[in-house]
mmCIF file as gemmi writes it, N, C-alpha and C atoms, coordinates in Angstrom:
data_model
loop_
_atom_site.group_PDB
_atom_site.id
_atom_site.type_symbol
_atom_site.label_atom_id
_atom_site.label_alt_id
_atom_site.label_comp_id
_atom_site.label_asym_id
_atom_site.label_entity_id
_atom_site.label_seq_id
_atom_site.pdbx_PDB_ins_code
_atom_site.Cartn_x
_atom_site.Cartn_y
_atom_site.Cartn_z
_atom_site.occupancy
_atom_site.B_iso_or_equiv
_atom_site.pdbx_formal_charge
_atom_site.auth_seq_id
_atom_site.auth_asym_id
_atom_site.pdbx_PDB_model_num
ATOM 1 N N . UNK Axp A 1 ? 26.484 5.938 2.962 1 0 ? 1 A 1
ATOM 2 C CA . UNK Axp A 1 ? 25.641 7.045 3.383 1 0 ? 1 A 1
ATOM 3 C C . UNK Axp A 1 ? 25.743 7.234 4.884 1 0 ? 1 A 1
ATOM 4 N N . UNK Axp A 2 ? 25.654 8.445 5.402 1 0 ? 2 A 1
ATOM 5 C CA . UNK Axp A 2 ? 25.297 8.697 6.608 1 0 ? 2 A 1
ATOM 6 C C . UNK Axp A 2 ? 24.15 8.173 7.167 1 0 ? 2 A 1
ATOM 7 N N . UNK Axp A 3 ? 24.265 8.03 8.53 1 0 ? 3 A 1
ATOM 8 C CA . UNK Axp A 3 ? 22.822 8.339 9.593 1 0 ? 3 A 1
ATOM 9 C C . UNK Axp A 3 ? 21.962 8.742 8.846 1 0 ? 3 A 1
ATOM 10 N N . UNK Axp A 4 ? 22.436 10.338 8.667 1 0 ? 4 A 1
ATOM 11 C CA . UNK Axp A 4 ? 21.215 11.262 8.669 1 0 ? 4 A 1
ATOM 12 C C . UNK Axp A 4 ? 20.876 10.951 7.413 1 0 ? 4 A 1
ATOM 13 N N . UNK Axp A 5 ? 21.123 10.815 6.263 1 0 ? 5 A 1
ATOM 14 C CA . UNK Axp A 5 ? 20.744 10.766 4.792 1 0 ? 5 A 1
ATOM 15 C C . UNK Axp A 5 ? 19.59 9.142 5.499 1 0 ? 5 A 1
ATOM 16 N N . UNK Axp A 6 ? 20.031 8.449 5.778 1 0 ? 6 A 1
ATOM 17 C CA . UNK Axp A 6 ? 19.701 7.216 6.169 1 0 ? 6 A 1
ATOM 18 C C . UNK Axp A 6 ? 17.77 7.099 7.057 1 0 ? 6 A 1
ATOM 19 N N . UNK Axp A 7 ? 17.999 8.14 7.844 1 0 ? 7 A 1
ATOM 20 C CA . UNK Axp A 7 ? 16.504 8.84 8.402 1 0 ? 7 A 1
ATOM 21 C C . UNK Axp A 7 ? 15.613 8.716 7.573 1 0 ? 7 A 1
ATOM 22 N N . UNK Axp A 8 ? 14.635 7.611 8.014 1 0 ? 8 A 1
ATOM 23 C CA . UNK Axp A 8 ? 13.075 8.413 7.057 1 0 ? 8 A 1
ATOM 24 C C . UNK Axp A 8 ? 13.177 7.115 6.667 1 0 ? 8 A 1
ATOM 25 N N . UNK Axp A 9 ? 13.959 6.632 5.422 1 0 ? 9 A 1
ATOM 26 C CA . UNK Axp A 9 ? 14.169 5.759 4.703 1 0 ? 9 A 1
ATOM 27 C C . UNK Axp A 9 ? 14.133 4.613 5.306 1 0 ? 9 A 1
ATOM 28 N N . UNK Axp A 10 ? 12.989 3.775 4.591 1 0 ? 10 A 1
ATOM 29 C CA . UNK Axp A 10 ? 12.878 2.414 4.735 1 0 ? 10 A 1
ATOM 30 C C . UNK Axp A 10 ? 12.801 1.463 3.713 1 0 ? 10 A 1
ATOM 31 N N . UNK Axp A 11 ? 13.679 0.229 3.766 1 0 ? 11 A 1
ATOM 32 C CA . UNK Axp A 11 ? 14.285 -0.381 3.115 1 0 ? 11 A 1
ATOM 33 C C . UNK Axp A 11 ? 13.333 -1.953 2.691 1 0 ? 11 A 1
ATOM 34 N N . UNK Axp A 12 ? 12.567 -2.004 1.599 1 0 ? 12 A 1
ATOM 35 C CA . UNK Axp A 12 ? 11.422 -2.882 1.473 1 0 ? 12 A 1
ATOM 36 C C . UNK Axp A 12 ? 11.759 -3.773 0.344 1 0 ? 12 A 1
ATOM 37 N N . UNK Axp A 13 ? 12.478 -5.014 0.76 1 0 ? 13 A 1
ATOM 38 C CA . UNK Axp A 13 ? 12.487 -6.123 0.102 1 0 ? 13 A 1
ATOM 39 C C . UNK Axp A 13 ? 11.667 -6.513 -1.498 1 0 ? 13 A 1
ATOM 40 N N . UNK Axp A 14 ? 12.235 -6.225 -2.514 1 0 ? 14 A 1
ATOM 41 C CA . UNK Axp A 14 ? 11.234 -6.231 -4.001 1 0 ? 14 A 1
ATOM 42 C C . UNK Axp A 14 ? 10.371 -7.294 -3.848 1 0 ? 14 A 1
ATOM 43 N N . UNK Axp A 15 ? 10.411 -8.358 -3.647 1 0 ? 15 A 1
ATOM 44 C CA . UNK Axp A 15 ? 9.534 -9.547 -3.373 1 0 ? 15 A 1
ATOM 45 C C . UNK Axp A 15 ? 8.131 -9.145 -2.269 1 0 ? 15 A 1
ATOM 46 N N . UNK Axp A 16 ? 9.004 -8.625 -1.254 1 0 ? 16 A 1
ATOM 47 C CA . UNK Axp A 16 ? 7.759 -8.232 -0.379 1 0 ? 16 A 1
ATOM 48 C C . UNK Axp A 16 ? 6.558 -7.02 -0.927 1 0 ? 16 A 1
ATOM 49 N N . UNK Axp A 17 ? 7.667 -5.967 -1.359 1 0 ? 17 A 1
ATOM 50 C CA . UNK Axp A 17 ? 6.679 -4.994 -1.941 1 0 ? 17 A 1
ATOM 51 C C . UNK Axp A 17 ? 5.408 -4.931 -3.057 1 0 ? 17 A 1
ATOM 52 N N . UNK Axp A 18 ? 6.197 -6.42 -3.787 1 0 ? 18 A 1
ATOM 53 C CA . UNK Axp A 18 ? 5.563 -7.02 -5.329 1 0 ? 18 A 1
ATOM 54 C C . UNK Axp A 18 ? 4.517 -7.271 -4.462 1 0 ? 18 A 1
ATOM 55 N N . UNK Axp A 19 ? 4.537 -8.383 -3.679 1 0 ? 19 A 1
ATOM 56 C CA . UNK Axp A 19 ? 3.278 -9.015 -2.856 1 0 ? 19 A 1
ATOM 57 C C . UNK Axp A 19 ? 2.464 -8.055 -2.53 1 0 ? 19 A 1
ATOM 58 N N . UNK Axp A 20 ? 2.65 -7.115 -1.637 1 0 ? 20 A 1
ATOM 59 C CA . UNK Axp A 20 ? 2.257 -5.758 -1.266 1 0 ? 20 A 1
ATOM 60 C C . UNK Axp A 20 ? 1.533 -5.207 -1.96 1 0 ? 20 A 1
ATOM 61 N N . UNK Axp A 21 ? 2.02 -4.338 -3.39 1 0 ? 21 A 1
ATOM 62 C CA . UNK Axp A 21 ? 1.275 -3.715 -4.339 1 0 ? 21 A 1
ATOM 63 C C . UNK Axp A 21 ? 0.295 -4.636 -5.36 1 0 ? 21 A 1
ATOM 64 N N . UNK Axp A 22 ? 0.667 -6.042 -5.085 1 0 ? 22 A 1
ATOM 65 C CA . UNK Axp A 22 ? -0.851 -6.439 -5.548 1 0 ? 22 A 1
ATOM 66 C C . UNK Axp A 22 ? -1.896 -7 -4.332 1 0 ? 22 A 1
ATOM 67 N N . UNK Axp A 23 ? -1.775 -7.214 -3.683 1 0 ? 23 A 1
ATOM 68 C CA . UNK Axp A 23 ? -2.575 -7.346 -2.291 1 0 ? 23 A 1
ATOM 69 C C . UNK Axp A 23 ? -3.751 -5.6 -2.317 1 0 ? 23 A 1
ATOM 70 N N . UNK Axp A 24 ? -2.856 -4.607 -2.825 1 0 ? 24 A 1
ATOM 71 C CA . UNK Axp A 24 ? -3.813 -3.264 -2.81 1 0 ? 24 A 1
ATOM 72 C C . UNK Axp A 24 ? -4.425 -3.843 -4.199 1 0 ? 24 A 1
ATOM 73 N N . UNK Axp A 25 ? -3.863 -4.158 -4.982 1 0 ? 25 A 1
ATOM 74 C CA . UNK Axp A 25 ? -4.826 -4.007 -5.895 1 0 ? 25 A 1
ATOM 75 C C . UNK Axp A 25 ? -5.676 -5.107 -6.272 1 0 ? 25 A 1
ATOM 76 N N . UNK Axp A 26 ? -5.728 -5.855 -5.944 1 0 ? 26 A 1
ATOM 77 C CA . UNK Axp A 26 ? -6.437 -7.185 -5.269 1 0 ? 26 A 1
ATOM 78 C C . UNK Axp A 26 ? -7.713 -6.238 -4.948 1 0 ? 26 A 1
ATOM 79 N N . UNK Axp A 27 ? -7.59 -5.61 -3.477 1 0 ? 27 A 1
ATOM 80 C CA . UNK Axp A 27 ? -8.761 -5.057 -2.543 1 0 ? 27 A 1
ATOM 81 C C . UNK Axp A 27 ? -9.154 -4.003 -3.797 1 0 ? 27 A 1
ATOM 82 N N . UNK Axp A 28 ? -8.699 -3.554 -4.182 1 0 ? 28 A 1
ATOM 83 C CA . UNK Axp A 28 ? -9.451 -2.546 -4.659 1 0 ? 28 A 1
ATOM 84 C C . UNK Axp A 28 ? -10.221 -2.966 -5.943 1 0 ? 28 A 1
ATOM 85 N N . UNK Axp A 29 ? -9.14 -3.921 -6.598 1 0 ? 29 A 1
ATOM 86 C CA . UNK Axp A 29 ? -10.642 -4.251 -7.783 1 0 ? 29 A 1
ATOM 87 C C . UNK Axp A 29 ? -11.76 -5.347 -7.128 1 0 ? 29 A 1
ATOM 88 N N . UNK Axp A 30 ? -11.51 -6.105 -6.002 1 0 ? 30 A 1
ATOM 89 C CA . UNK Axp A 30 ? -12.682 -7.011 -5.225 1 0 ? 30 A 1
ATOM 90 C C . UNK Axp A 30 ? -14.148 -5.732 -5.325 1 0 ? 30 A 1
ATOM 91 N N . UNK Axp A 31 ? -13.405 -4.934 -4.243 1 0 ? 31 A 1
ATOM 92 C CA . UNK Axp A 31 ? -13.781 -3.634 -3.653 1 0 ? 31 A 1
ATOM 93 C C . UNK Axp A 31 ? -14.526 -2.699 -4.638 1 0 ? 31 A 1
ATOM 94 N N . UNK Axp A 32 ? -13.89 -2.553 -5.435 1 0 ? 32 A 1
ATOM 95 C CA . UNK Axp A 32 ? -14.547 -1.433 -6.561 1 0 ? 32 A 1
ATOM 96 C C . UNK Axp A 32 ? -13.506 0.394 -6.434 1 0 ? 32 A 1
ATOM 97 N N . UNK Axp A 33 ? -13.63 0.386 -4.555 1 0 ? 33 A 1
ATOM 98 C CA . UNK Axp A 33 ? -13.104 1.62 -4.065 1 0 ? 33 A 1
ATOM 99 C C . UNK Axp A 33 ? -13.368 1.235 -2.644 1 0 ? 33 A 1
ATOM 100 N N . UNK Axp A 34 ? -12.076 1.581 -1.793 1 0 ? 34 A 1
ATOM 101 C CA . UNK Axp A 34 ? -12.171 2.248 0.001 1 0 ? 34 A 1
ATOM 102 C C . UNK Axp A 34 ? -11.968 3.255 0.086 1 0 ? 34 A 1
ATOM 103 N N . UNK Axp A 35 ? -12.714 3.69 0.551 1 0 ? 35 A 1
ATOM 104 C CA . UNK Axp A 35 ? -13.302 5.185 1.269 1 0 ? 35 A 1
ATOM 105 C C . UNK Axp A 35 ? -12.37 5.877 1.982 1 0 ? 35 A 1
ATOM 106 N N . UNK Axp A 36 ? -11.28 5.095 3.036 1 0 ? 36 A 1
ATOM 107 C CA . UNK Axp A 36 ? -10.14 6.044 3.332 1 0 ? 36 A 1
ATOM 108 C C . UNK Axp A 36 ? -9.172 4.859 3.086 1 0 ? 36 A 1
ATOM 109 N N . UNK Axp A 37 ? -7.71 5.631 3.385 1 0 ? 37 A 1
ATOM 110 C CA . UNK Axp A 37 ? -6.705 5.041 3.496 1 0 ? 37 A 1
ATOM 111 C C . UNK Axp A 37 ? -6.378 4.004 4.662 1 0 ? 37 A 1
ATOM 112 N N . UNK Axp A 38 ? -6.803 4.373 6.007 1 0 ? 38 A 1
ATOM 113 C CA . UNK Axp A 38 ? -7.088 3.42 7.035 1 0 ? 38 A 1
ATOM 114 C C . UNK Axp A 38 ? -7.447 2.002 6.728 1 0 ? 38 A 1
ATOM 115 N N . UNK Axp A 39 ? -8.637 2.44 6.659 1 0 ? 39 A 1
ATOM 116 C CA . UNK Axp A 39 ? -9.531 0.978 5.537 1 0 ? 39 A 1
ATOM 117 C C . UNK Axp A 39 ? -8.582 0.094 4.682 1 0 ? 39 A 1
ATOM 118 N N . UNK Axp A 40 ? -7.951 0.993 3.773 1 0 ? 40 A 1
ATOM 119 C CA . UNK Axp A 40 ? -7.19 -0.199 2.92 1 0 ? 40 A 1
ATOM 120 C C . UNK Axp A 40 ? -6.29 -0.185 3.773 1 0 ? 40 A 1
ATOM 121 N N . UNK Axp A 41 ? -5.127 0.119 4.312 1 0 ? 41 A 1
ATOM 122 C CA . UNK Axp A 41 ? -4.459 -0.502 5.039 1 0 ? 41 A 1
ATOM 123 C C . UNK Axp A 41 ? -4.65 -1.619 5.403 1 0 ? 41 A 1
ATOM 124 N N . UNK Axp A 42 ? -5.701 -1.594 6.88 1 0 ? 42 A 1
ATOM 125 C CA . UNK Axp A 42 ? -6.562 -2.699 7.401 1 0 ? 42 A 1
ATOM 126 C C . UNK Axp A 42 ? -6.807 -4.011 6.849 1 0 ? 42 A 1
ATOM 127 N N . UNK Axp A 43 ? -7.011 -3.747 5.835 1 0 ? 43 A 1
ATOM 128 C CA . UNK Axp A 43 ? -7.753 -4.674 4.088 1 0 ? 43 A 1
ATOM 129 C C . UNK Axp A 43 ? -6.285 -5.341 3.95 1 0 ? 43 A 1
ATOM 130 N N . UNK Axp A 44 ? -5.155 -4.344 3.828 1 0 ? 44 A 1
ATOM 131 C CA . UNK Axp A 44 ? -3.967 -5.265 3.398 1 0 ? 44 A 1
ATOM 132 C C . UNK Axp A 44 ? -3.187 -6.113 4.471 1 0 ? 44 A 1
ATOM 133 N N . UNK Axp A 45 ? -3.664 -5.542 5.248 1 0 ? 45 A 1
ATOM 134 C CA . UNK Axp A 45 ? -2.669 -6.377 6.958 1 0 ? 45 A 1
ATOM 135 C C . UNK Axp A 45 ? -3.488 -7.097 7.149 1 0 ? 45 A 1
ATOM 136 N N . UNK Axp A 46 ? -4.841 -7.648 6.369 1 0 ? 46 A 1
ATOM 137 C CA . UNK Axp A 46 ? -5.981 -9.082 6.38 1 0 ? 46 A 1
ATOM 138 C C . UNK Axp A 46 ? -5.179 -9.803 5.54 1 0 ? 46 A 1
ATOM 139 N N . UNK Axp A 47 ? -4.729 -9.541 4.904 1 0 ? 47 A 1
ATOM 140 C CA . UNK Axp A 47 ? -4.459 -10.236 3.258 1 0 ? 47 A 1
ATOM 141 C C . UNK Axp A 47 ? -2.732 -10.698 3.593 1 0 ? 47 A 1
ATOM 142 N N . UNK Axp A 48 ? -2.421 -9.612 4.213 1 0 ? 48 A 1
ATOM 143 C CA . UNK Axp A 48 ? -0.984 -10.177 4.487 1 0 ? 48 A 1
ATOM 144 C C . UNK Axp A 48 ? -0.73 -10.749 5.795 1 0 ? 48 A 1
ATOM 145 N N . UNK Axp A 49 ? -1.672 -11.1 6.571 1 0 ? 49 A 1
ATOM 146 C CA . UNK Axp A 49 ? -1.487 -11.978 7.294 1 0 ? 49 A 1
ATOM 147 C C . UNK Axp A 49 ? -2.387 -13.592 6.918 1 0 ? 49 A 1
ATOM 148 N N . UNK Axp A 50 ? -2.928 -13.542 6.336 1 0 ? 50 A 1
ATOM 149 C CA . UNK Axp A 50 ? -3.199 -14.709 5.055 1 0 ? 50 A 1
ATOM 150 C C . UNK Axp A 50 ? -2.399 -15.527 4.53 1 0 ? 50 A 1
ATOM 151 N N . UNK Axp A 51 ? -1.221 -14.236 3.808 1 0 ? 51 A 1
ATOM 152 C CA . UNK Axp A 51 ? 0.13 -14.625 3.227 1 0 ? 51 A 1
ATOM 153 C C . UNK Axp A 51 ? 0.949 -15.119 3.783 1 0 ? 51 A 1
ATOM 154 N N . UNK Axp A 52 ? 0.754 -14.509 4.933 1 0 ? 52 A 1
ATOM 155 C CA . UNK Axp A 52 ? 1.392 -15.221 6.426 1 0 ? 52 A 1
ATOM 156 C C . UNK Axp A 52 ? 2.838 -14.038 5.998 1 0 ? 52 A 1
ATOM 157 N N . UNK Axp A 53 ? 2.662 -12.762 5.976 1 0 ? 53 A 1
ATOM 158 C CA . UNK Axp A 53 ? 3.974 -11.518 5.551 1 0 ? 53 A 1
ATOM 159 C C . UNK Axp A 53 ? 3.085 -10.856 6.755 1 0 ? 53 A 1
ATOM 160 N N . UNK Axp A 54 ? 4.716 -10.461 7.511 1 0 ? 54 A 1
ATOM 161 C CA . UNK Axp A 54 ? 5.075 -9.812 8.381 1 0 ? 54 A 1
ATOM 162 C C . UNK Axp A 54 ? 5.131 -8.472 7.942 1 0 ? 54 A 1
ATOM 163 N N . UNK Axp A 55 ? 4.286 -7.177 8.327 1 0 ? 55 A 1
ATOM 164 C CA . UNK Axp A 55 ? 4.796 -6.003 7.648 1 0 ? 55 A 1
ATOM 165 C C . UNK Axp A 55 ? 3.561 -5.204 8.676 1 0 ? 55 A 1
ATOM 166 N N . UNK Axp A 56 ? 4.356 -4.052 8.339 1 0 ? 56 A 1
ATOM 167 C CA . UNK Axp A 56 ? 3.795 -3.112 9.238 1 0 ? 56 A 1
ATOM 168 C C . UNK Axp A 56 ? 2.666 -2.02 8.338 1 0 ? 56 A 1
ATOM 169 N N . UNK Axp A 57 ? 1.764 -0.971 9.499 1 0 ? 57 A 1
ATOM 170 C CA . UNK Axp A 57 ? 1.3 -0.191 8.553 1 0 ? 57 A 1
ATOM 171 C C . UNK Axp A 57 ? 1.795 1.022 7.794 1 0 ? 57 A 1
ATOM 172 N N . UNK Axp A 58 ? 3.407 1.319 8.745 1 0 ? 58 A 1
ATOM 173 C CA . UNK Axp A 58 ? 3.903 2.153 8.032 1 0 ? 58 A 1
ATOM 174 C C . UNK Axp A 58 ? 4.249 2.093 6.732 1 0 ? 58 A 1
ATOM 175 N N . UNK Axp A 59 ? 4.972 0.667 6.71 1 0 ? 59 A 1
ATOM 176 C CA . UNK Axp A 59 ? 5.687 0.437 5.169 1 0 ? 59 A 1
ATOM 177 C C . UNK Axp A 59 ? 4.638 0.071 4.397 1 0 ? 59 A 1
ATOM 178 N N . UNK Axp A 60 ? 2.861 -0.515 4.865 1 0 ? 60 A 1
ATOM 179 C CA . UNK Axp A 60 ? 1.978 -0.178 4.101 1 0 ? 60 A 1
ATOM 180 C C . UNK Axp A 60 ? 1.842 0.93 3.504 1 0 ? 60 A 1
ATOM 181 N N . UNK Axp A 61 ? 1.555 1.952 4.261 1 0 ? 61 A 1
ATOM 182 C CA . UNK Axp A 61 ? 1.326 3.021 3.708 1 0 ? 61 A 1
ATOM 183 C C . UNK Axp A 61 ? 2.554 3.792 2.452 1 0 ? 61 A 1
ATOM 184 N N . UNK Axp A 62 ? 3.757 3.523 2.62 1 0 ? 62 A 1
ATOM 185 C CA . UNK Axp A 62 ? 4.391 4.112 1.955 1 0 ? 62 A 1
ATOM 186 C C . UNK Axp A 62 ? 4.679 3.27 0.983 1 0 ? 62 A 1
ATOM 187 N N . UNK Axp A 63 ? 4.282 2.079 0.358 1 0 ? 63 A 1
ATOM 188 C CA . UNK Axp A 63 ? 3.715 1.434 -0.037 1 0 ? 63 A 1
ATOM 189 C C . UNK Axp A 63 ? 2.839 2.257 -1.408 1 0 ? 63 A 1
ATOM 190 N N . UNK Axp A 64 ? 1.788 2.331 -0.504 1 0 ? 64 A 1
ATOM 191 C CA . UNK Axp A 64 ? 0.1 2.972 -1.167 1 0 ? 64 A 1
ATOM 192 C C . UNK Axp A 64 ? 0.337 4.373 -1.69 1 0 ? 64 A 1
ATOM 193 N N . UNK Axp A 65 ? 1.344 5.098 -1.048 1 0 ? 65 A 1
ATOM 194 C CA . UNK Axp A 65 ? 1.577 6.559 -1.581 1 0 ? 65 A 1
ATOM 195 C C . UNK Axp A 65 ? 2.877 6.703 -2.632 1 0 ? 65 A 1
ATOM 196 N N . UNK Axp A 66 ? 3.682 5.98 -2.545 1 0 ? 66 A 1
ATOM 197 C CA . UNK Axp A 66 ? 4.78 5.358 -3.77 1 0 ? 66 A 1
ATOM 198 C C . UNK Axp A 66 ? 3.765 5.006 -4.804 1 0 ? 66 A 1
ATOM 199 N N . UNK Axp A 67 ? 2.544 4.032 -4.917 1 0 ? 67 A 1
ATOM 200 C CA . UNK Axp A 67 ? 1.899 3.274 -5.662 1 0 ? 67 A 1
ATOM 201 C C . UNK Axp A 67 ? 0.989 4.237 -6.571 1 0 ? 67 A 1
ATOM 202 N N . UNK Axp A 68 ? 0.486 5.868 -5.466 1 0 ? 68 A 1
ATOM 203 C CA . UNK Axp A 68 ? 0.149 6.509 -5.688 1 0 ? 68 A 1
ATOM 204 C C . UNK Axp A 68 ? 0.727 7.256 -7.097 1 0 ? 68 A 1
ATOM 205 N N . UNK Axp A 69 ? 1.744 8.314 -6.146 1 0 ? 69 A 1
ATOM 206 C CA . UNK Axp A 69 ? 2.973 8.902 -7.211 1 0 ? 69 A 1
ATOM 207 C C . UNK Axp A 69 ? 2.961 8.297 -8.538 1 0 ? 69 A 1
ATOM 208 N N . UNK Axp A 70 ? 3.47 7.056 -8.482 1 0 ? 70 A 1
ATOM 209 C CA . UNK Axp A 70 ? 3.518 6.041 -9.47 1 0 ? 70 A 1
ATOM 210 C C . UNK Axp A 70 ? 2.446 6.085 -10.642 1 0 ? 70 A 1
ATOM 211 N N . UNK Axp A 71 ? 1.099 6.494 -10.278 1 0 ? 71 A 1
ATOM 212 C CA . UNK Axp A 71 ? -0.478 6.787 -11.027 1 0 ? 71 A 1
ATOM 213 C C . UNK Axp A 71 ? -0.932 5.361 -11.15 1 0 ? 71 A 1
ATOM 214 N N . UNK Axp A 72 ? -0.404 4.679 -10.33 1 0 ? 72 A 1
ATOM 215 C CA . UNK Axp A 72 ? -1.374 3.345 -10.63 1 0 ? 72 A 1
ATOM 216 C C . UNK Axp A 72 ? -2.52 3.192 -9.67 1 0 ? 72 A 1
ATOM 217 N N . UNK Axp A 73 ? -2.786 3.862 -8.288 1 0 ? 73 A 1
ATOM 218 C CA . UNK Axp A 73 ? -3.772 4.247 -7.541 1 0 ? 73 A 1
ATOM 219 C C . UNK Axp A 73 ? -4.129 5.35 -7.423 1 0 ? 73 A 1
ATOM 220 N N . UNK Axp A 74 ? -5.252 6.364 -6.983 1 0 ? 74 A 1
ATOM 221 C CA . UNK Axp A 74 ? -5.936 7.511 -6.992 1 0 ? 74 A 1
ATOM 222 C C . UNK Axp A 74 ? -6.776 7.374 -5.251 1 0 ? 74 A 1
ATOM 223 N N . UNK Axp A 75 ? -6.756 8.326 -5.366 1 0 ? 75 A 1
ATOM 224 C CA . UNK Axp A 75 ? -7.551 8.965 -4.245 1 0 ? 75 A 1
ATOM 225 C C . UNK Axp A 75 ? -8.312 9.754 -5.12 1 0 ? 75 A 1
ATOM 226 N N . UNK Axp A 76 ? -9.844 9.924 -4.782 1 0 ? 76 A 1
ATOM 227 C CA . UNK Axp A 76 ? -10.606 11.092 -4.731 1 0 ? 76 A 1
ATOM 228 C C . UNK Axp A 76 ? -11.792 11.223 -3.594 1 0 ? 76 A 1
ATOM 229 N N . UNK Axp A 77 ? -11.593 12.375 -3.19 1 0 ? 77 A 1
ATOM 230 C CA . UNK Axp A 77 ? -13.306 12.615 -2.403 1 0 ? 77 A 1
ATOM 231 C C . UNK Axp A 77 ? -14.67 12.081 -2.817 1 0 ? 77 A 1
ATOM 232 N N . UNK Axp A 78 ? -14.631 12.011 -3.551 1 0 ? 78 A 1
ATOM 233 C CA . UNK Axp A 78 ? -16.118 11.005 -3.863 1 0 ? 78 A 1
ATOM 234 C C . UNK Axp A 78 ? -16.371 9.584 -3.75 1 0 ? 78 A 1
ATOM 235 N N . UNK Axp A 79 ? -15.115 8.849 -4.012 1 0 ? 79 A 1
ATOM 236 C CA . UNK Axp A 79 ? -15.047 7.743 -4.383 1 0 ? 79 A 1
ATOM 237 C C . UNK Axp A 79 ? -13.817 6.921 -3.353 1 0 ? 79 A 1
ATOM 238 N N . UNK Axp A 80 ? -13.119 7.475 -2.818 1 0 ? 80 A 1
ATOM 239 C CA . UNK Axp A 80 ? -11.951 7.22 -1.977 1 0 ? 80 A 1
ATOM 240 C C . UNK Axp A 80 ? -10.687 5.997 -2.729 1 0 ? 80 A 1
ATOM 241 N N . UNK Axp A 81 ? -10.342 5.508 -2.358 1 0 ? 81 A 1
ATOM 242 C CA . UNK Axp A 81 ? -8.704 5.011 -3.383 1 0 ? 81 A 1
ATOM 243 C C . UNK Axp A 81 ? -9.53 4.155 -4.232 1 0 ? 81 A 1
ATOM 244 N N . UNK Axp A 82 ? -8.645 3.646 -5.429 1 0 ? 82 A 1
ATOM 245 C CA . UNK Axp A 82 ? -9.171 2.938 -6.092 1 0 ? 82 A 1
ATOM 246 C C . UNK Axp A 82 ? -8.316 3.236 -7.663 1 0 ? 82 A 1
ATOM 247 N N . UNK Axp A 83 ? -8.208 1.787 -8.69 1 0 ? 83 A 1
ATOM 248 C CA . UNK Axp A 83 ? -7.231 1.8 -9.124 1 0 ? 83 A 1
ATOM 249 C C . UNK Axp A 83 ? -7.123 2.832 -10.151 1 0 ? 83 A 1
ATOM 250 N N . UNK Axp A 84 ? -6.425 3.563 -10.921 1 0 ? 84 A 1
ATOM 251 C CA . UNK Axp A 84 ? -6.614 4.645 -11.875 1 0 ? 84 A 1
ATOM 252 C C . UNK Axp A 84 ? -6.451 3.662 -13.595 1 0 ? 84 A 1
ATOM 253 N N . UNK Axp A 85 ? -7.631 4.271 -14.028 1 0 ? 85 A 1
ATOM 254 C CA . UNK Axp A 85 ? -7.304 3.651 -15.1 1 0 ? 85 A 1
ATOM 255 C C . UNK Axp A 85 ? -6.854 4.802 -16.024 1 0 ? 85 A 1
């Protein structure tokens, strides 16, 4: 691939991400629901520095919005993220 195809794209280790997407869902069933996305972030860069995993909030987040897509997390205005059943 090119550079440019290459842009944007970040490249997240399956092991790390596994850890990752249950670390959210960890917080969120402790939790019940966080109110914004900030918050869980925050919540997961506690948890993954626990783990003692190096990771940022970007690849958090894209992370949480992959996880999203996916329908295994939700956002709503009333209730803020939290897992979809």
């Amino acid at each position: 691939m090119s550079d440019q195809n290459q842009k944007g794209k970040v490249v997240i280790h399956s092991d790390v991400r596994k850890i990752i997407e249950k670390l959210v869902l960890k917080i969120l069933y402790e939790k019940k629901s966080v109110q914004t996305l900030k918050l869980l972030i925050d919540n997961v860069l506690e948890g993954a520095v626990k783990s003692r995993i190096t990771i940022s909030e970007k690849v958090i987040n894209k992370i949480i919005q992959q996880m999203n897509k996916d329908n295994r997390i939700q956002f709503t205005q009333r209730e803020g993220w939290k897992i979809k059943i």
